[in-house]
Structures are given as C-alpha cells and as structure tokens.
C-alpha positions in Angstrom: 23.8 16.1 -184.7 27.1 15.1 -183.2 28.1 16.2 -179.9 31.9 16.7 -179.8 34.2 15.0 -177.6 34.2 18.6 -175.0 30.5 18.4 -175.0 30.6 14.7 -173.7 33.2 15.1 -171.2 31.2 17.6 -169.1 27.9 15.5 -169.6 29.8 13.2 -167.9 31.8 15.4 -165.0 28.4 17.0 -164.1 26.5 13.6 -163.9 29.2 12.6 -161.8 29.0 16.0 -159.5 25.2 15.0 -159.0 25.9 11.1 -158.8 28.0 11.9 -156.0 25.9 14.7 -154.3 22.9 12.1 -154.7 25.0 9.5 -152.7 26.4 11.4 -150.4 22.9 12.9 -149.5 22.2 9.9 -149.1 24.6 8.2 -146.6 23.6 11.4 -144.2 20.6 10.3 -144.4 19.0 13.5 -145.6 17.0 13.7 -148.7 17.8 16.2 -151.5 14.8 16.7 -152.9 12.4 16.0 -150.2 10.3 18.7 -148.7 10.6 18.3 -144.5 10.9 20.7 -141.6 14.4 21.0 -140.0 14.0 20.7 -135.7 16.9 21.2 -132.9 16.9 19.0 -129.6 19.7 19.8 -127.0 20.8 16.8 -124.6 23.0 16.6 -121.9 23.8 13.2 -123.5 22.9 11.4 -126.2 23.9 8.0 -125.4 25.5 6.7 -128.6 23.1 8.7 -130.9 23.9 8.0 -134.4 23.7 10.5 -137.7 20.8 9.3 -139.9 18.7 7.5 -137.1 14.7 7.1 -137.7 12.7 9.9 -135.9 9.0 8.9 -135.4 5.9 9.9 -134.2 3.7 7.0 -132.4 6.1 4.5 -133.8 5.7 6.1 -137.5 8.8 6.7 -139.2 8.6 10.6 -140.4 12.4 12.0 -140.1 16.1 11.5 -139.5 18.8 12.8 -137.5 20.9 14.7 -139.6 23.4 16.1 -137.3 25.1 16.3 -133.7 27.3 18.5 -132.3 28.8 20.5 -129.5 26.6 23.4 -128.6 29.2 25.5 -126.1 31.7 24.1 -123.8 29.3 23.2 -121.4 29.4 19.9 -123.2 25.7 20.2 -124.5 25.1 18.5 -127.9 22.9 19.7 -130.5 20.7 17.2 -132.5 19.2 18.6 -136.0 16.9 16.1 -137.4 14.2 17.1 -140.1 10.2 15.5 -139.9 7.9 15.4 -142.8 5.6 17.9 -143.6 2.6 15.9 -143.7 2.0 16.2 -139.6 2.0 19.1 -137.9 2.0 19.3 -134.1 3.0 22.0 -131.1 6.1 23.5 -130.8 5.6 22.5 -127.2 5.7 18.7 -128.3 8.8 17.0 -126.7 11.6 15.4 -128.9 12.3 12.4 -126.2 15.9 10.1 -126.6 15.0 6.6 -125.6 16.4 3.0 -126.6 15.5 1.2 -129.6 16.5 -1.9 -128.3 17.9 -4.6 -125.8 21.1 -4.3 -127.0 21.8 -0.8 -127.5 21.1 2.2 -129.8 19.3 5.5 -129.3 16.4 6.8 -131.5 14.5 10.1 -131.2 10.4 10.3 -130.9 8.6 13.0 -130.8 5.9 13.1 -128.2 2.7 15.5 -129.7 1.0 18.0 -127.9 -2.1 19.3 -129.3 -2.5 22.4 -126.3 -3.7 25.0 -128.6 0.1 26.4 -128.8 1.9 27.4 -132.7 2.3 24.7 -134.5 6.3 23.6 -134.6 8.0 25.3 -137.5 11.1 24.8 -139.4 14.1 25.6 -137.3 12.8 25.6 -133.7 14.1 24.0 -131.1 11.6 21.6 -129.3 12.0 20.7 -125.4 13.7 17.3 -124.8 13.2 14.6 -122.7 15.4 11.1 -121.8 13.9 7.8 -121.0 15.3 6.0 -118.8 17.1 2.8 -120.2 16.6 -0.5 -119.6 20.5 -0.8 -118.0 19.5 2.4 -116.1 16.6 1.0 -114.6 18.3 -2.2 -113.6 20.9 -0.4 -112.5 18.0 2.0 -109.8 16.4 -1.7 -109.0 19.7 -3.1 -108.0 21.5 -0.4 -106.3 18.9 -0.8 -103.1 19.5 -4.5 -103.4 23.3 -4.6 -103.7 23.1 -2.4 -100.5 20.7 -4.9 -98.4 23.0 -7.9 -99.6 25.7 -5.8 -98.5 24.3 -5.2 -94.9 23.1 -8.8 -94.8 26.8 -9.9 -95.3 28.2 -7.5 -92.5 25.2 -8.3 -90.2 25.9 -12.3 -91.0 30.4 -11.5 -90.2 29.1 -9.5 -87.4 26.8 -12.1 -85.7 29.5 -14.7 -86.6 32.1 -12.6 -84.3 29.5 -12.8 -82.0 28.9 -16.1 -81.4 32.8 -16.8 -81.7 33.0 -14.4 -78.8 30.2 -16.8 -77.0 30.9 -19.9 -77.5 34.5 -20.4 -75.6 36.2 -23.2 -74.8 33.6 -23.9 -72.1 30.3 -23.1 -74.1 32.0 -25.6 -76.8 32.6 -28.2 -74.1 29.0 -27.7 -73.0 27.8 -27.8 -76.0 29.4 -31.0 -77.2 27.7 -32.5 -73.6 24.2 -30.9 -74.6 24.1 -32.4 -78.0 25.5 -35.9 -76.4 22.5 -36.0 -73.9 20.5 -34.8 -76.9 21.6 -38.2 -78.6 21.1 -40.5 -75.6 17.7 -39.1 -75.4 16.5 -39.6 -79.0 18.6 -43.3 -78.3 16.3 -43.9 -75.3 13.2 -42.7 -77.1 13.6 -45.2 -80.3 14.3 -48.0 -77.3 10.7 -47.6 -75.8 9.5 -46.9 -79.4 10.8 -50.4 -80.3 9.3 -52.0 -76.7 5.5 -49.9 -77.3 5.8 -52.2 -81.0 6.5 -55.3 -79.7 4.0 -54.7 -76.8 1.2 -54.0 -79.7 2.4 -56.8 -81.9 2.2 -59.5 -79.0 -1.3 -58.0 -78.3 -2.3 -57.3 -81.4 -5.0 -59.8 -81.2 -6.0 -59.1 -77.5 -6.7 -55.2 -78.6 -8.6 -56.3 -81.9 -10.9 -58.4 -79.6 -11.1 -55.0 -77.0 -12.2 -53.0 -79.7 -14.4 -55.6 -81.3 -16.2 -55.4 -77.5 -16.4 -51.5 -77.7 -17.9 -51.7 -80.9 -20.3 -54.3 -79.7 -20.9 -52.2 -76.2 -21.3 -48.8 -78.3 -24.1 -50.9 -80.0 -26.1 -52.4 -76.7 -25.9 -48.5 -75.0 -27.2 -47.6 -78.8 -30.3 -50.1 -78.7 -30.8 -49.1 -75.1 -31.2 -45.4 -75.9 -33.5 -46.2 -78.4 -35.4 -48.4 -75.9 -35.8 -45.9 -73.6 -36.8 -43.7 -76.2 -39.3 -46.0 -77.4 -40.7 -46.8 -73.9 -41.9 -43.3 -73.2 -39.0 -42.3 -71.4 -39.4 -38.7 -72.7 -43.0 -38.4 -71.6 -41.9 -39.9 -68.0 -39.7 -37.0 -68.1 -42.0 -34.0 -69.1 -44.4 -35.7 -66.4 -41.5 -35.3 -64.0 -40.7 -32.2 -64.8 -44.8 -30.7 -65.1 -44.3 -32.6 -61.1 -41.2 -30.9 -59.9 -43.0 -27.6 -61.1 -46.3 -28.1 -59.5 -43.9 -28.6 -56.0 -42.6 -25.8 -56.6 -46.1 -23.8 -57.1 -47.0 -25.7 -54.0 -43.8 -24.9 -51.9 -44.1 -20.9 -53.2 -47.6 -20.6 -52.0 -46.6 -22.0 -48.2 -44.0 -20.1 -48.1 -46.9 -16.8 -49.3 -48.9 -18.2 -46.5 -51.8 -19.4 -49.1 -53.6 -22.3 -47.8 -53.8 -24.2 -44.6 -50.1 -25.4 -44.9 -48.8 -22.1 -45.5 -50.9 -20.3 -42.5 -49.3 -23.0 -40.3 -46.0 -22.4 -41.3 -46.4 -18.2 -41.5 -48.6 -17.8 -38.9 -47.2 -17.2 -35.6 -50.4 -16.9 -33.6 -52.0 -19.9 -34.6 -48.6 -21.7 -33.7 -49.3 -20.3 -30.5 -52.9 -21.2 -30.0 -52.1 -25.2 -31.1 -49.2 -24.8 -28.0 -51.2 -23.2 -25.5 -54.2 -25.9 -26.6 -51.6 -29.0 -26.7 -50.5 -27.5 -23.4 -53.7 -27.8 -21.7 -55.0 -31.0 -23.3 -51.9 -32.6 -22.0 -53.0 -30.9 -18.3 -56.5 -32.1 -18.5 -55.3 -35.7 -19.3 -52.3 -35.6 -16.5 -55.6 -34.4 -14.2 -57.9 -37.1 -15.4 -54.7 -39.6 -14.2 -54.2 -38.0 -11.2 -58.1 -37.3 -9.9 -60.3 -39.5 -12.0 -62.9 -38.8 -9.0 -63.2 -35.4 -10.2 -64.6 -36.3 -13.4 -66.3 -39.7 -12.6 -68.3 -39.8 -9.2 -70.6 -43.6 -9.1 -72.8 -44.1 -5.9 -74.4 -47.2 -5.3 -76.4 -46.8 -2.4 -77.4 -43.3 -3.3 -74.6 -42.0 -0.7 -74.5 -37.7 -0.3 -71.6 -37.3 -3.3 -68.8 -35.4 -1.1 -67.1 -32.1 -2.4 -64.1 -32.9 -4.2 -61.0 -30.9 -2.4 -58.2 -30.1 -4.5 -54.7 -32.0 -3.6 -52.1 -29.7 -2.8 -49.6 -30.5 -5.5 -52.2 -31.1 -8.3 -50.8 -29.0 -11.3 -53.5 -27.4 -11.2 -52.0 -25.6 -8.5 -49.1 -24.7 -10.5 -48.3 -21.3 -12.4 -48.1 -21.4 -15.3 -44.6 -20.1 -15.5 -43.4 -22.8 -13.6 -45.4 -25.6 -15.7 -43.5 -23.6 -18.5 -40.0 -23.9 -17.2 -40.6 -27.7 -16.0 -41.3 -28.3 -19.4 
C-alpha cells in the first residue's frame, strides 16, 4: 500500500510536534511521561536557584525544580519542583535551600518527617527552611573579628597619642640619658665579665687543684663517718641517751621528794634539824676550845676535883638570838 505524499507530510509535522515537545520537556527538566508528585516551597530568597536543579532526599536524587516565580509583591518566590512517587513522607517534612557547593549554586532537599502526620500529596506546599551558606557563615565568624581588629587599631592610634602626649621634649631628652646609662652599664658589665675570665684562666689550674682537695676532703670526712659508724659510735649514743634519761628519772624523783636526795632538798624540817644540829656541834666544839677542864678533869695526887664555874662570856651564856644574829 502506498501512502500518498499528504499522508507523509503530517507523519512528519506531528513527529516533529512531539520531537520538539520531547525536547523541550526535556530542557525544563520535567519528564513527560514520568509519574511524580508536583510540591510548592516559598522562599524569601532563593539565592541563584536554577530551573531543573536535582531535589533529593538523604543525598538521593528523586525530583527537579520545575519552576520559580513571584508569588505577590511582597517579593516572595514560589518554587514548584516534582519528587518521585516511590517515597512517601509527611507533609510536615521541610523542603530546605542549601548550597551544593564551594563555588556556588543552590539545590533543594527535602528533610523527612515520619510524625504520624498525612503523607505529602501532590500540590501541597511543604514548610521551608535555608541553610546557612558557607560565605554566610564566614561572613557571622568575621564580623565579630573585623570589629575587635577594628578596636585594636583605634586602642593602638589611641595609646600612640598618648604616649606622644608623654614623651615631650624632656621625657625624650631623658630618655635618650636613660638608655645611654643603660649602655655604659651593660659596657661596664662585659668589662668585669672579661676581667672574672682572665681571673679564671690565670687560675685555672690553682682552682682545679682546690677542687681536686674538696674532692679528696669530701672523701676523708666520708671514711671518717664510716669509722665512726663502724666503731660503735651509734651504740655510744643510745648509751648516752638511755644515761641522759635515767638523770632525768633521777632529777624528777628529787624534785617529787622520793629518796634521801629528794627529802633533803623538799624537806624543810629536816633542813632545819641539820642547822640547829650543825649549830650546836659547832658550840660544843667552840666550848671544848674554850673550857677543855669541863670535859677533861686528871688528878694526880687524888686532889678534891673542884666544881667547874661557868666563865661569864662563855657562849653558853649567850641567847640564842644573839648567837643567831652574830652568825
């Protein structure tokens, strides 16, 4: 069968209507024949959004942008994009605008919320959400910076007036005589420097052969201490110590009155008995000086032994008061 030369002309004009309905479906980015759900997102700004950008889901490509425009005069922008029928999530699920890269570009991902809510369907219009971008959040880290360099820089001119203002004529003047002394001093202090040098290097030897002796001496007091320690010096030392704590024993009980040394020293009538007895022994003997008749009486011839008669200032005689105060 022949097809006439009408019949293969619109053939061709209708293939050529679909050919081109096929590619331009194509360059929006919006498939003809593929089954999808249709979603609107309203932003303030979209930041360079572009017709026929990737929509995903956990980094999975499932849609595209399909369209922006105006919503009022307000400025608000409308952003239809359509997402795959094979996931289904919230309508409360946000549709967040973030950047796809370093460099640039905007892309659209849909943040799921499984809350229990309907699930999304075609033609509703999900909450949105921006991200900040990376130029946005240098831009929040820097601001606070700028502003500190900034006060740095008018504290610095500030402190620089200052010490303009300070340092006049005469504070320069001074200051030129402080940092001359400073130099003479550091001058003076590499002089002895250089003298303490040649001091050690002409006695270099003479303070090798001091510190061989210290060595040497270190050594002897050394060897003694180990012969003492070898000698018994620490049991001479507990002995003295077990000594100096039996003294002490000793001197506590004198001082408690225990024992003969201790009544002497606490007891104040037996003080008193030994005076009044050293008193009289020392009369008796001063009498046995005086009147040795008394006590010894030798007849020869067998004479009558005559009565002894006192002498007047034999002590005696005397109170004893006044043998006290003569005393």
């Amino acid at each position: 069968m022949k097809l006439s030369r009408e019949i293969k002309t619109g053939i061709i004009v209708v293939g050529g209507i679909l050919l081109f309905v096929l590619g331009f479906s194509y360059l929006k980015s919006s498939p003809l024949f593929e089954d999808g759900k249709t979603f609107y997102a309203v932003y303030d700004d979209v930041g360079g959004l572009q017709t026929g950008t990737p929509v995903t889901i956990n980094g999975l490509t499932v849609g595209n942008v399909n369209g922006i425009k105006f919503k009022d005069a307000s400025g608000n922008l409308v952003v239809t994009f359509s997402v795959k029928n094979k996931f289904q999530f919230s309508r409360n699920s946000q549709a967040e605008l973030y950047d796809t890269g370093i460099i640039g570009g905007k892309g659209i991902q849909i943040k799921p919320v499984f809350d229990g809510a309907a699930t999304a369907q075609s033609g509703d219009t999900l909450p949105t959400n921006t991200q900040p971008g990376l130029t946005e959040l240098l831009q929040n880290q820097l601001t606070p910076l700028q502003r500190k360099v900034e006060d740095a820089f008018t504290n610095a001119d500030t402190l620089l007036q200052n010490v303009n203002e300070v340092l006049d004529n005469n504070a320069k003047k001074d200051l030129r005589q402080t940092l001359s002394g400073l130099n003479q001093t550091v001058a003076s202090f590499k002089r002895s420097a250089d003298a303490l040098n040649r001091i050690l290097n002409d006695n270099e030897e003479k303070l090798g052969n001091s510190l061989t002796n210290f060595e040497e001496l270190t050594a002897n007091f050394a060897t003694l201490s180990d012969s003492l320690n070898n000698a018994g010096l620490n049991r001479t030392l507990a002995s003295l110590e077990s000594s100096v704590a039996n003294l002490d024993g000793l001197m506590a009980r004198m001082n408690s009155g225990d024992g003969t040394l201790g009544k002497l020293l606490s007891d104040e009538k037996l003080y008193t008995n030994l005076n009044n007895a050293s008193r009289e022994l020392d009369l008796l003997l001063q009498d046995l000086r005086l009147n040795p008749k008394r006590y010894v009486n030798v007849s020869v011839f067998g004479k009558k032994q005559r009565e002894y008669e006192l002498p007047e200032d034999d002590p005696a005689n005397v109170p004893d008061a006044a043998i006290d105060e003569e005393q």
